[in-house]
Backbone as CSV, one residue per row, in Angstrom:
resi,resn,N_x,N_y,N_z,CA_x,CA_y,CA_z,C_x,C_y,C_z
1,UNK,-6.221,8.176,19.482,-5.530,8.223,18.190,-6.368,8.987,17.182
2,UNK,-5.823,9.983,16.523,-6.627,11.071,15.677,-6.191,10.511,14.110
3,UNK,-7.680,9.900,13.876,-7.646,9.633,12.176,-7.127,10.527,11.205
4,UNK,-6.302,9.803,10.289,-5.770,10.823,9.417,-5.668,10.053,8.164
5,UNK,-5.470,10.931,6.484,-5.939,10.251,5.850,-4.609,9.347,5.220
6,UNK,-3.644,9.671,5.950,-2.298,8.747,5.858,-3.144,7.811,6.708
7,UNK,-3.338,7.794,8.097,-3.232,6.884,8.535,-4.404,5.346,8.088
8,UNK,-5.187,6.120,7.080,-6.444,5.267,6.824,-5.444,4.691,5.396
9,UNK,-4.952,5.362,4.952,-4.421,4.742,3.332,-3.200,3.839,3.860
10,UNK,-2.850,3.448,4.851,-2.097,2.543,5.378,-2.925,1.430,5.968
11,UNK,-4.293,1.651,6.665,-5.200,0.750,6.900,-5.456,-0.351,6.019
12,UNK,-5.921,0.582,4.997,-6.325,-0.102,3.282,-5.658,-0.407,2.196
13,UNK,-4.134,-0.251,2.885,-2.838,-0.804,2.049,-2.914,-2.089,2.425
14,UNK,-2.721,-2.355,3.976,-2.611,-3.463,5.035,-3.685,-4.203,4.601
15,UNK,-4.941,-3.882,5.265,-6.008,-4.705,5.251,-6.319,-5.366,4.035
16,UNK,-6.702,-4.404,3.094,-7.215,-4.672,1.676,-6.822,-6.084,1.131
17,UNK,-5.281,-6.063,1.044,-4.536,-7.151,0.540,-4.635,-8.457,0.899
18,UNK,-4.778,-8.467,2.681,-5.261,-9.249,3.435,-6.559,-10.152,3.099
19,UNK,-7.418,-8.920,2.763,-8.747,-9.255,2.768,-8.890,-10.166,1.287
20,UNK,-8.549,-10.022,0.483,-8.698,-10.238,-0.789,-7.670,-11.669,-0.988
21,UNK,-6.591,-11.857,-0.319,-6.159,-12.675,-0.154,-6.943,-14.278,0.676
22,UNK,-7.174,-13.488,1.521,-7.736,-14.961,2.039,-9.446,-15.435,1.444
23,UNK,-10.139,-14.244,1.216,-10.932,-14.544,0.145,-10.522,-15.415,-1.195
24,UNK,-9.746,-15.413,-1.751,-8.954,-16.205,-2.140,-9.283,-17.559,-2.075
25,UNK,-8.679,-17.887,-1.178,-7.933,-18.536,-0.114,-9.053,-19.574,0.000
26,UNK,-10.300,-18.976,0.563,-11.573,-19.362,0.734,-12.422,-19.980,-0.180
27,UNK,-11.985,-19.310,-1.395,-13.114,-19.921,-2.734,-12.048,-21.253,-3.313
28,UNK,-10.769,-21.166,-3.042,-10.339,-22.647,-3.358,-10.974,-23.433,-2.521
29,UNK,-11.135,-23.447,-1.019,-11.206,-24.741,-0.174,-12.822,-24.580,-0.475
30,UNK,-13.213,-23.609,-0.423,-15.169,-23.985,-1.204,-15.047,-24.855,-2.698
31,UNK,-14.502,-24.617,-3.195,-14.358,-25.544,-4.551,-13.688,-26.545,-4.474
32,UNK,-12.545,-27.072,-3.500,-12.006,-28.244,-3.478,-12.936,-29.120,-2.148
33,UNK,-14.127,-28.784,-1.960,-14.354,-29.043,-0.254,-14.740,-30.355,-0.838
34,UNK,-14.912,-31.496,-0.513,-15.313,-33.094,-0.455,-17.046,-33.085,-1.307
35,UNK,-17.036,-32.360,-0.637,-18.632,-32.370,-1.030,-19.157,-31.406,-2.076
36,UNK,-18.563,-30.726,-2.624,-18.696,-29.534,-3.691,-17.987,-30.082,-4.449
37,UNK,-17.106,-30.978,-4.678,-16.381,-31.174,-5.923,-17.047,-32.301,-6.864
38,UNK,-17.732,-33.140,-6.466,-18.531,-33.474,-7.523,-19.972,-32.634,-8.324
39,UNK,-20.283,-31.953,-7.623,-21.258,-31.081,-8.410,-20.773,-30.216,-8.921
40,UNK,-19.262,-29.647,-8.815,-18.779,-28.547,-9.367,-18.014,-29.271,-11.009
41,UNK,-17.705,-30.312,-10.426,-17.141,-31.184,-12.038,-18.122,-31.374,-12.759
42,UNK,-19.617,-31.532,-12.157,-20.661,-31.684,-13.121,-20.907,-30.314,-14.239
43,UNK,-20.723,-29.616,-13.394,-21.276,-28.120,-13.892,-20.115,-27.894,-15.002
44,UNK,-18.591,-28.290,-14.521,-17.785,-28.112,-15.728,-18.120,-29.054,-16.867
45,UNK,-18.621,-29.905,-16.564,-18.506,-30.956,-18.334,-20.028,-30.368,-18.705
46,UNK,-20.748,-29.700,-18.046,-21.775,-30.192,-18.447,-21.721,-29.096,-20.363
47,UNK,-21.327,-27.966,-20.962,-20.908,-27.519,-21.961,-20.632,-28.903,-22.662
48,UNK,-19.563,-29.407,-22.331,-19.296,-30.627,-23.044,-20.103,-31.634,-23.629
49,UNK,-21.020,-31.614,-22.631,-22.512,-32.898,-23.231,-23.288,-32.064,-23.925
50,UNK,-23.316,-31.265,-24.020,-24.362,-30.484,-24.758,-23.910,-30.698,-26.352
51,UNK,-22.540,-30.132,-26.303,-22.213,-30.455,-27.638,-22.047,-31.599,-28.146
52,UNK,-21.598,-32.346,-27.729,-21.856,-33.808,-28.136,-23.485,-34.391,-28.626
53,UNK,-24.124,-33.866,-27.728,-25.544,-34.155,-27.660,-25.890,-33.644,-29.198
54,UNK,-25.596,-32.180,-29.298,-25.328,-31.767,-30.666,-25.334,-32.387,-31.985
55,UNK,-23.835,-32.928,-31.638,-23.071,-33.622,-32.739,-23.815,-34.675,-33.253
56,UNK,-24.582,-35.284,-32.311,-24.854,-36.488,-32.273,-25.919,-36.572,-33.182
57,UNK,-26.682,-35.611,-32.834,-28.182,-35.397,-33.411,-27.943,-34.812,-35.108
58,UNK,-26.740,-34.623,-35.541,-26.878,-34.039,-36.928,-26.555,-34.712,-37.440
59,UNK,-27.577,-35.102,-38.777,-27.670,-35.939,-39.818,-26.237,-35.755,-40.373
60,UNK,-25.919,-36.854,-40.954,-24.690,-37.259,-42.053,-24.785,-36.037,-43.167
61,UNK,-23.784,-36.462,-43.704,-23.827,-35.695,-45.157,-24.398,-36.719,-46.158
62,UNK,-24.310,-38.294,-45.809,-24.484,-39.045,-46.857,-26.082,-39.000,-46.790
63,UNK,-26.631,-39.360,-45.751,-28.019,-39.254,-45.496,-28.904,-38.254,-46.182
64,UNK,-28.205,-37.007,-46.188,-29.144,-36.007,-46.548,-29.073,-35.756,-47.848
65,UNK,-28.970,-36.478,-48.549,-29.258,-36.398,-49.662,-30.886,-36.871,-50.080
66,UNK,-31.233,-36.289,-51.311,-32.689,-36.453,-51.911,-32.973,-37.266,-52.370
67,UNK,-33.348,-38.984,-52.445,-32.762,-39.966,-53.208,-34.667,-40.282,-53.907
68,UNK,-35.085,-38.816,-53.364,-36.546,-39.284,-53.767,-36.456,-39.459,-55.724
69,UNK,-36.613,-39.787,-56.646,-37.462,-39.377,-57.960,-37.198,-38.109,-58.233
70,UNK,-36.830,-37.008,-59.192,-37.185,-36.250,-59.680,-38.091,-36.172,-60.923
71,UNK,-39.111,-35.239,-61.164,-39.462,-34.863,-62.347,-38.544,-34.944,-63.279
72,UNK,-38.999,-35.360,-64.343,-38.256,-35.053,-65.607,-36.540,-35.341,-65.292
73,UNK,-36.345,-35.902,-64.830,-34.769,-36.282,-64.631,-34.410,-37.300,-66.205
74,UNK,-33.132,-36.756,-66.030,-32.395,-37.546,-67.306,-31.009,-37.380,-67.468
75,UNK,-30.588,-37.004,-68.378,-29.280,-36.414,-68.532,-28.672,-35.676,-68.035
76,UNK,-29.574,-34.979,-67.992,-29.129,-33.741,-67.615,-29.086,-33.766,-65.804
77,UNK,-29.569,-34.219,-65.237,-29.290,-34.243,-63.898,-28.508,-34.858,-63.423
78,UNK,-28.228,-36.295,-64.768,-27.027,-36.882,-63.835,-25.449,-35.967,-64.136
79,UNK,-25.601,-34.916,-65.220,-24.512,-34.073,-65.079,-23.771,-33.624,-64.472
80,UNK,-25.199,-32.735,-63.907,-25.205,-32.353,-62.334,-24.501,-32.748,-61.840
81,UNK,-24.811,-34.163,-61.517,-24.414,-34.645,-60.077,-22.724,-34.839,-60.409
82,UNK,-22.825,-34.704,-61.396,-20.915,-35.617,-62.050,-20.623,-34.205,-62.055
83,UNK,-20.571,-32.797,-61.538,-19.722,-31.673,-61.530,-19.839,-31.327,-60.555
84,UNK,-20.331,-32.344,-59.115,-19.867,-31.900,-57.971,-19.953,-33.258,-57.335
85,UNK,-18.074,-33.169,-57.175,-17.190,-34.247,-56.672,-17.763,-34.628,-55.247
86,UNK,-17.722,-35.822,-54.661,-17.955,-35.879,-53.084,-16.689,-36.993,-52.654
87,UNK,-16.056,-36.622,-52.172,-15.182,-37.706,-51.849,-15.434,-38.806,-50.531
88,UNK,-15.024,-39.344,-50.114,-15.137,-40.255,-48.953,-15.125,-39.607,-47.475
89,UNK,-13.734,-38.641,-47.437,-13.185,-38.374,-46.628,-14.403,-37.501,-45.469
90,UNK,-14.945,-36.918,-46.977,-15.985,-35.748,-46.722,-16.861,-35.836,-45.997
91,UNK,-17.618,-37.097,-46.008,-19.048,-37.529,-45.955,-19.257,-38.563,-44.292
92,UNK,-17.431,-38.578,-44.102,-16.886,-39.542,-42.732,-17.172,-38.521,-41.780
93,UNK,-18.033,-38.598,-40.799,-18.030,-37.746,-39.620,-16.861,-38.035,-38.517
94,UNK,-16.291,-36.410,-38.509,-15.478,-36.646,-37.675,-15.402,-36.725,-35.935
95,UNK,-14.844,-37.585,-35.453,-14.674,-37.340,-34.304,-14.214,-36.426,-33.459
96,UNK,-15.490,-36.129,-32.464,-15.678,-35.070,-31.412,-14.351,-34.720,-30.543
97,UNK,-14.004,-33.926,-30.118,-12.835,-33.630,-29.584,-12.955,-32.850,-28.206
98,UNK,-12.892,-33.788,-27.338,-13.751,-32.979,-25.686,-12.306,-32.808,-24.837
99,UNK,-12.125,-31.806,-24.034,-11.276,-31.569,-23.181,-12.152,-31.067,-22.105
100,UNK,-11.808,-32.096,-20.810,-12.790,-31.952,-19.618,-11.425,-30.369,-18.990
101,UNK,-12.552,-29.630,-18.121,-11.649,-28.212,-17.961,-11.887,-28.851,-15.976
102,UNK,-11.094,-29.402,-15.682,-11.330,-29.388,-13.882,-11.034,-28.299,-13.308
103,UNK,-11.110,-28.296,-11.821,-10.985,-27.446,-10.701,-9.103,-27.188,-11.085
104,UNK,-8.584,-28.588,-11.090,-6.825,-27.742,-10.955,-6.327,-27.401,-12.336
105,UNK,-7.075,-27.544,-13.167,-6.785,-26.487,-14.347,-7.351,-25.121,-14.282
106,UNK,-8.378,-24.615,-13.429,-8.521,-23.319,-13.499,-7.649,-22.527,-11.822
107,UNK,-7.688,-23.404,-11.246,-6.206,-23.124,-10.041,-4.690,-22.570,-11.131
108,UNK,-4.369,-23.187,-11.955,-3.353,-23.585,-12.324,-3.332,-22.813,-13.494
109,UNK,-4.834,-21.943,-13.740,-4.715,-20.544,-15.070,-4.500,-19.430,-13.737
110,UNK,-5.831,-19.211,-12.858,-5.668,-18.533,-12.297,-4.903,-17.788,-10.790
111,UNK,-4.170,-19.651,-10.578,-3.443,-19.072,-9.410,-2.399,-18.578,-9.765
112,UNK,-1.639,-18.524,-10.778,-0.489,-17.413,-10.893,-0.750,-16.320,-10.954
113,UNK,-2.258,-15.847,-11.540,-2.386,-13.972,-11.415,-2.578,-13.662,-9.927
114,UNK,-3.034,-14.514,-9.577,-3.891,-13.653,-7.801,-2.412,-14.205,-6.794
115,UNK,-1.316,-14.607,-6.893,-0.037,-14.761,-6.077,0.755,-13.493,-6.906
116,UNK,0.595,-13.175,-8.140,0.994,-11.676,-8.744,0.631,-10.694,-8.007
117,UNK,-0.684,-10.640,-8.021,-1.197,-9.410,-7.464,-1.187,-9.625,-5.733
118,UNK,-1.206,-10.470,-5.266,-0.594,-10.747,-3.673,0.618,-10.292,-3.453
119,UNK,1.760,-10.619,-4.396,3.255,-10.112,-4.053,3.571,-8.862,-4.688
120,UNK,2.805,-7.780,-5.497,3.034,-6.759,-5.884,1.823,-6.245,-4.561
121,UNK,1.009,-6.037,-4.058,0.518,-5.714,-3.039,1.511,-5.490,-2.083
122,UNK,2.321,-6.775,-1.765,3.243,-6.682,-0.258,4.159,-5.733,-0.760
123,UNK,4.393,-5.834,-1.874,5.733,-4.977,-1.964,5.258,-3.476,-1.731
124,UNK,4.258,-3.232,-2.475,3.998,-1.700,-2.347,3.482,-1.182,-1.147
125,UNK,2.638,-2.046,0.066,3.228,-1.873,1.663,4.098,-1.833,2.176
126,UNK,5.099,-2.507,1.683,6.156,-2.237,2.500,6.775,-1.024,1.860
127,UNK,7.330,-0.878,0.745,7.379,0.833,0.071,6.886,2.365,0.409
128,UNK,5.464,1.784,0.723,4.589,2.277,1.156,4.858,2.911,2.926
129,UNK,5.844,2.197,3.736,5.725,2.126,4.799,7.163,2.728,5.143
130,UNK,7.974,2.200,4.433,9.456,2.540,4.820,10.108,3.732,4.030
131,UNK,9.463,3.889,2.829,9.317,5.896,2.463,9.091,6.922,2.849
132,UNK,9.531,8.381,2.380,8.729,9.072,3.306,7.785,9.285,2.670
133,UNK,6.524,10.160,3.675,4.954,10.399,3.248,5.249,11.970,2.784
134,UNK,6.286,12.308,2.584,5.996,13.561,2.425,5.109,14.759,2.827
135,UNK,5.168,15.711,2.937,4.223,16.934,3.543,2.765,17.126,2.650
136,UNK,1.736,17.766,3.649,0.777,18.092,2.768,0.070,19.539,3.486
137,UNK,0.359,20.881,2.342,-0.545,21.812,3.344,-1.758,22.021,3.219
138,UNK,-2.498,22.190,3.852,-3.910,22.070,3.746,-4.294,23.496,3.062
139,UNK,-3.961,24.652,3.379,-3.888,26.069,3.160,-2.583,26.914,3.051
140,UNK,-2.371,27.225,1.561,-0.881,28.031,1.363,-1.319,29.350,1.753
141,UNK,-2.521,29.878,2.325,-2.360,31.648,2.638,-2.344,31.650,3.875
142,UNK,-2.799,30.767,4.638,-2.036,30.134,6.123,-1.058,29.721,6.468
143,UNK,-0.166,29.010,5.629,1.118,28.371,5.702,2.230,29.767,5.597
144,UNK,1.155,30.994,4.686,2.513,32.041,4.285,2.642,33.278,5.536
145,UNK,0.785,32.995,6.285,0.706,33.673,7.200,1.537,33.228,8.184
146,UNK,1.675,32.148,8.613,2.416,31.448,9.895,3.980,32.094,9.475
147,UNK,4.162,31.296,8.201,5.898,31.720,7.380,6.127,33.308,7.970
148,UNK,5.279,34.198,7.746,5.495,35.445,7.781,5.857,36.135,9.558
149,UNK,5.192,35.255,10.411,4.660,35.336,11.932,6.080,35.140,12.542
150,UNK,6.878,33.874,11.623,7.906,33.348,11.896,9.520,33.778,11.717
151,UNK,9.387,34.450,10.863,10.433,35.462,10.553,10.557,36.400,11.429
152,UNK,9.245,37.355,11.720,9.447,38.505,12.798,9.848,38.209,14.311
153,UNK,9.081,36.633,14.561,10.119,36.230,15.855,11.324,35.779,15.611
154,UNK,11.665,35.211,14.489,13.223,35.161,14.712,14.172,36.769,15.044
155,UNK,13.630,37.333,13.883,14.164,38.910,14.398,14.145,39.639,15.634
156,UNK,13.153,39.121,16.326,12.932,39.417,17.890,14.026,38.820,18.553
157,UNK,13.979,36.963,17.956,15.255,36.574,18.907,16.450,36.767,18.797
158,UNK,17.139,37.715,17.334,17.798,37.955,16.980,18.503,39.252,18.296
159,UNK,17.440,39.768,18.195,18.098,41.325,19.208,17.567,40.892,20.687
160,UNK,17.600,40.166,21.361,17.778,39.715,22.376,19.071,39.140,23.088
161,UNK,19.791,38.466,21.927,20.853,38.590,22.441,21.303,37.216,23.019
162,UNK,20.366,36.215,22.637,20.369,35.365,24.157,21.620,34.248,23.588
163,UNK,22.143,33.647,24.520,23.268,32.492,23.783,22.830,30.915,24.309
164,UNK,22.091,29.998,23.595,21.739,28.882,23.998,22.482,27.558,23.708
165,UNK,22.777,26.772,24.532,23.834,25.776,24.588,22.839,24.104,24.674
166,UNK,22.730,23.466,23.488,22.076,22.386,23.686,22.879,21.115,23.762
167,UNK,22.727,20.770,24.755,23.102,19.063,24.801,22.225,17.847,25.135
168,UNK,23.092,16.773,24.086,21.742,15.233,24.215,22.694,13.941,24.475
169,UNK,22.064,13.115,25.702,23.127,12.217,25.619,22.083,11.114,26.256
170,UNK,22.334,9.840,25.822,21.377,8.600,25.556,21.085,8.391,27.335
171,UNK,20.029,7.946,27.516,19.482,7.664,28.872,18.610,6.367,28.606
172,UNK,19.374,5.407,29.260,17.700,4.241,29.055,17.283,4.315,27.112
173,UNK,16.345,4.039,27.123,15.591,4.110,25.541,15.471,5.476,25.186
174,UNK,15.886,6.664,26.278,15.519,8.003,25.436,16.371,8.507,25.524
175,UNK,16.432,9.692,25.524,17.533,10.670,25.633,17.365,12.428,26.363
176,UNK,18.182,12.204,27.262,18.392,13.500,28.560,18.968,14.660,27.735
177,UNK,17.770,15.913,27.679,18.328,17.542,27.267,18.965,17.999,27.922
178,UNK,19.626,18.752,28.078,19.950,19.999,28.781,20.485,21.256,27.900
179,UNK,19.321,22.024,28.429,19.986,23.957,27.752,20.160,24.408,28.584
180,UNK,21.054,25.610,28.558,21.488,26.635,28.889,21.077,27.959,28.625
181,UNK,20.511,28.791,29.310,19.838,29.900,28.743,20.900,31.240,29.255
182,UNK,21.323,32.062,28.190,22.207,32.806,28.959,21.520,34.412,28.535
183,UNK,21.268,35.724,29.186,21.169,36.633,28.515,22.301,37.620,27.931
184,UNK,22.411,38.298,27.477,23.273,39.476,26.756,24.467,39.297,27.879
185,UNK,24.115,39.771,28.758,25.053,39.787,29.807,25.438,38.167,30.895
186,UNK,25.585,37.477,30.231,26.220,36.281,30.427,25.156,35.705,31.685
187,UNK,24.096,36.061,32.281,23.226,35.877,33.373,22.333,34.692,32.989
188,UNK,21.984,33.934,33.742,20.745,32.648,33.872,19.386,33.077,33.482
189,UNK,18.219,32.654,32.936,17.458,33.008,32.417,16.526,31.932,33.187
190,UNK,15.693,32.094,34.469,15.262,30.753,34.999,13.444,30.830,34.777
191,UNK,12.831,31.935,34.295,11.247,31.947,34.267,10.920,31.496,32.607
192,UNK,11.790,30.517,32.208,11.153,30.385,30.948,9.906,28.897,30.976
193,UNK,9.366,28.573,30.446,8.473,26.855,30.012,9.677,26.549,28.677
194,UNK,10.322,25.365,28.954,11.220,24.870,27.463,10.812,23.859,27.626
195,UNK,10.325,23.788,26.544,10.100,22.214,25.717,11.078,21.626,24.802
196,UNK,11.151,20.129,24.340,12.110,19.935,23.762,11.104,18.733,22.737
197,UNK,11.161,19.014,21.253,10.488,17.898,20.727,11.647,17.532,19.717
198,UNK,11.411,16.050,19.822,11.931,15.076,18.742,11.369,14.842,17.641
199,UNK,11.363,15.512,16.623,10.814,15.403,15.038,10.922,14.697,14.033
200,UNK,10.302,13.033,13.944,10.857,12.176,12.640,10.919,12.776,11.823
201,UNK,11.903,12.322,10.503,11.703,12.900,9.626,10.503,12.629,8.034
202,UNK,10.356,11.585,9.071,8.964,10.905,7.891,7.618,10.486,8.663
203,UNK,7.720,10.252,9.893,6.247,9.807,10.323,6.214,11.079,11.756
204,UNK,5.309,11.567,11.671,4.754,12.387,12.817,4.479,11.750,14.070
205,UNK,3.786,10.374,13.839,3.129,9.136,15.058,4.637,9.182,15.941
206,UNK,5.773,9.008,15.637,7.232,8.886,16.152,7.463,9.824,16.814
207,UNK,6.884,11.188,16.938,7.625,12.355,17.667,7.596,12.647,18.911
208,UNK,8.469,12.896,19.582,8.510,12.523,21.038,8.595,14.118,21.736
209,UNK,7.925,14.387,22.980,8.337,15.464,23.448,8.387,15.563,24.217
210,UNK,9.135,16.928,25.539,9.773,16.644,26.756,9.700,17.917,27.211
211,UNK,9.172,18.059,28.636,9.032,19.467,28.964,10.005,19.501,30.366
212,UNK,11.200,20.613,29.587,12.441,20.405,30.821,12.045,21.344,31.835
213,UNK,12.517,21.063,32.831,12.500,21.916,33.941,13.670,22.243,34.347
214,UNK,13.495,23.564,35.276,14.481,24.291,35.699,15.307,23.834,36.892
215,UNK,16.584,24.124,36.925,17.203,24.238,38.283,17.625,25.424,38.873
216,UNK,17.091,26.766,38.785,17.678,27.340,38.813,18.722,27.948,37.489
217,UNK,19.391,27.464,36.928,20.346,27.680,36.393,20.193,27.458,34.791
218,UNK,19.833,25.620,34.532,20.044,25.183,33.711,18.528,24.357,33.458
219,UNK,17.846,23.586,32.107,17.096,23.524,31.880,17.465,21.805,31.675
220,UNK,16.770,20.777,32.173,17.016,19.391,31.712,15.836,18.292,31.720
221,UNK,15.137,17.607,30.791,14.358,16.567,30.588,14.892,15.325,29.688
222,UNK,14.193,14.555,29.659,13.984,13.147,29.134,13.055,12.841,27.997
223,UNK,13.717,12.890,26.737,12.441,12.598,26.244,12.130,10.743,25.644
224,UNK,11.232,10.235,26.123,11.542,8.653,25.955,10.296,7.820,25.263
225,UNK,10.593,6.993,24.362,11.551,6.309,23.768,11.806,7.235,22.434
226,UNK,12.820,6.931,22.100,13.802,7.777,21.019,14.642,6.418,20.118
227,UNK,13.992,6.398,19.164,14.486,4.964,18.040,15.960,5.880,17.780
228,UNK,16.325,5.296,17.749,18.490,5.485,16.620,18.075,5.568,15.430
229,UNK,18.858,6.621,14.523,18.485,7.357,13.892,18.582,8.959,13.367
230,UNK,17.911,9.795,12.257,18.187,10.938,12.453,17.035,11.784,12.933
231,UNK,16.717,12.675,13.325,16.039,13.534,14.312,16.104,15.105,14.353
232,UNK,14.929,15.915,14.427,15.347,17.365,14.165,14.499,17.403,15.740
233,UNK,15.604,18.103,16.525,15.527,18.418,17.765,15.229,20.254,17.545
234,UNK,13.691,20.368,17.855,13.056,21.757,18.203,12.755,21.743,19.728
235,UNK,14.084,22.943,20.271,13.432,23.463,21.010,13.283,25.133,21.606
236,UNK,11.667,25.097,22.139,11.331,26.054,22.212,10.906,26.656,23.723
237,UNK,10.834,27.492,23.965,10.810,28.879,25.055,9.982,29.299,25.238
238,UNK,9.376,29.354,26.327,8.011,30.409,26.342,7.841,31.353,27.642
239,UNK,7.131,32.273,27.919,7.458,33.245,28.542,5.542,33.765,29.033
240,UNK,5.214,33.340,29.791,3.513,33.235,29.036,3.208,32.936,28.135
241,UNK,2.550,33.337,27.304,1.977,33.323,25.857,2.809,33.433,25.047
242,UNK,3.706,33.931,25.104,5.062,34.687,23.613,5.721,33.593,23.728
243,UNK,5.955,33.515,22.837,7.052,32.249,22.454,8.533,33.232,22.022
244,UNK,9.377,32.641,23.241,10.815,33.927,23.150,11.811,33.148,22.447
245,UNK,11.778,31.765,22.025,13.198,31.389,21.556,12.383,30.455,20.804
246,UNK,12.987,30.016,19.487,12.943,28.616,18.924,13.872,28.264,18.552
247,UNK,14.596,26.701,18.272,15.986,26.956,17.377,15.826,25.072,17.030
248,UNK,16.068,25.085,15.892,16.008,23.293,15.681,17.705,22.875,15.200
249,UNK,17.271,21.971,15.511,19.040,20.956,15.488,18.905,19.792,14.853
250,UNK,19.803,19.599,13.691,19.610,18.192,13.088,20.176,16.960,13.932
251,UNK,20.236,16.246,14.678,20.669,15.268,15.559,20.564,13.898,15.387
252,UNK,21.425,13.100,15.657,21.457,11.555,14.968,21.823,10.806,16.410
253,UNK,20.779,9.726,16.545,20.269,8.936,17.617,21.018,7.983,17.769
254,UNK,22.457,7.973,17.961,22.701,6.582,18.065,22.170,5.704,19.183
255,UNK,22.693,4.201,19.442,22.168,3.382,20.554,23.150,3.731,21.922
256,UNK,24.141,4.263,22.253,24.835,5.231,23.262,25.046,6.280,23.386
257,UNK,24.864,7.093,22.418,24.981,8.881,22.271,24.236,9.385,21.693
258,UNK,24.017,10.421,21.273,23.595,11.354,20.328,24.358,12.463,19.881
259,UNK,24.452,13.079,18.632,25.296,13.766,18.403,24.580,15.174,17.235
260,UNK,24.704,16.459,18.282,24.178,17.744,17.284,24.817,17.616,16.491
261,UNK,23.769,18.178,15.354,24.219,18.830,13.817,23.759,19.958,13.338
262,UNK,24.449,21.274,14.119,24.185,22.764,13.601,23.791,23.322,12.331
């Protein structure tokens, strides 16, 4: 199997999600395990005692006052004190307000994001999988060279003359070719190599191919297994080295026939 970088970004569609999931998966039952959950509740309150510990330790408001003697006090200080009001309410320390944070309160913040990002994962694998991947050329002054290579043999097969007759009809899980090779003059054409490939139209891994042989007369193979479906049936001719015919056919796979589409 020849790595490709589709085939790795489908690896790490698959896997990734997997992986991260049951990691997951893992740090709950480490945090709920019998024996980790009391030291892990410790570690949550322990913020909590601190502040309390806090609270605890700070003097009143009534306390801190100066009740030592002043110098020179008289009138005038008890003024003072009569233009800044203290009420009761003020001076009452209020009670601490603790909310213990457990293990199924942070399940219960954070397990709805990580089942988010679990089910937007699956979805975009499967999207991912049942789309097409579209084409990618590696080199457009190669792609225009080939383009260019390809035209002049069609023009070749153009003045040749030849008349080719393709038929496909379901066999078992695949499906049985047969061409017909005729020249100018209505004659059998029996020294050719014809191949016959089955071309998904979205995954390459799917393409099936079939090298017919001759009877004399007529040209017939098998190419197997062949999913139902649509299909661009290329086939091609060879003659030694030269490639003398190509011609593709749009074709749709049913589960008993198959049927060209010129």
């Amino acid at each position: 199997m020849t790595t490709t970088y589709a085939s790795l970004a489908e690896f790490a569609q698959s896997a990734g999600a997997i992986y991260f999931f049951l990691f997951f998966i893992g740090t709950l039952v480490y945090a709920f395990w019998p024996k980790n959950r009391a030291r892990f509740g410790d570690a949550a309150r322990m913020p909590l005692r601190e502040d309390r510990a806090v609270g605890a330790s700070r003097p009143s408001i009534a306390s801190s006052r100066d009740e030592r003697p002043r110098a020179g006090g008289g009138a005038a200080d008890l003024e003072s004190e009569a233009l800044l009001p203290v009420s009761s309410a003020s001076i009452r320390e209020r009670p601490a307000v603790s909310v213990e944070l457990t293990g199924r309160h942070v399940v219960a913040i954070l397990g709805p994001f990580f089942l988010a990002v679990f089910a937007a994962n699956i979805t975009l694998i499967y999207f991912a999988l049942h789309t097409p991947h579209g084409s990618e050329l590696e080199n457009f002054y190669d792609a225009s060279q080939a383009f260019n290579a390809q035209i002049a043999e069609a023009r070749a097969q153009t003045e040749r003359g030849w008349k080719v007759d393709v038929t496909a009809r379901a066999e078992g899980d695949g499906e049985r070719i047969m061409v017909e090779f005729r020249n100018r003059d209505g004659g059998s054409i029996p020294d050719l190599e014809v191949t016959a490939r089955f071309e998904h139209p979205f995954d390459p891994a799917l393409d099936r191919v079939a090298r017919l042989a001759s009877d004399g007369l007529d040209y017939e193979g098998v190419a197997t297994p062949v999913r139902p479906g649509r299909w661009l049936l290329v086939i091609e001719a060879r003659r030694g080295l030269e490639r003398v015919f190509r011609s593709e056919n749009k074709i749709v796979v049913a589960d008993t026939e198959a049927n060209l589409q010129r």
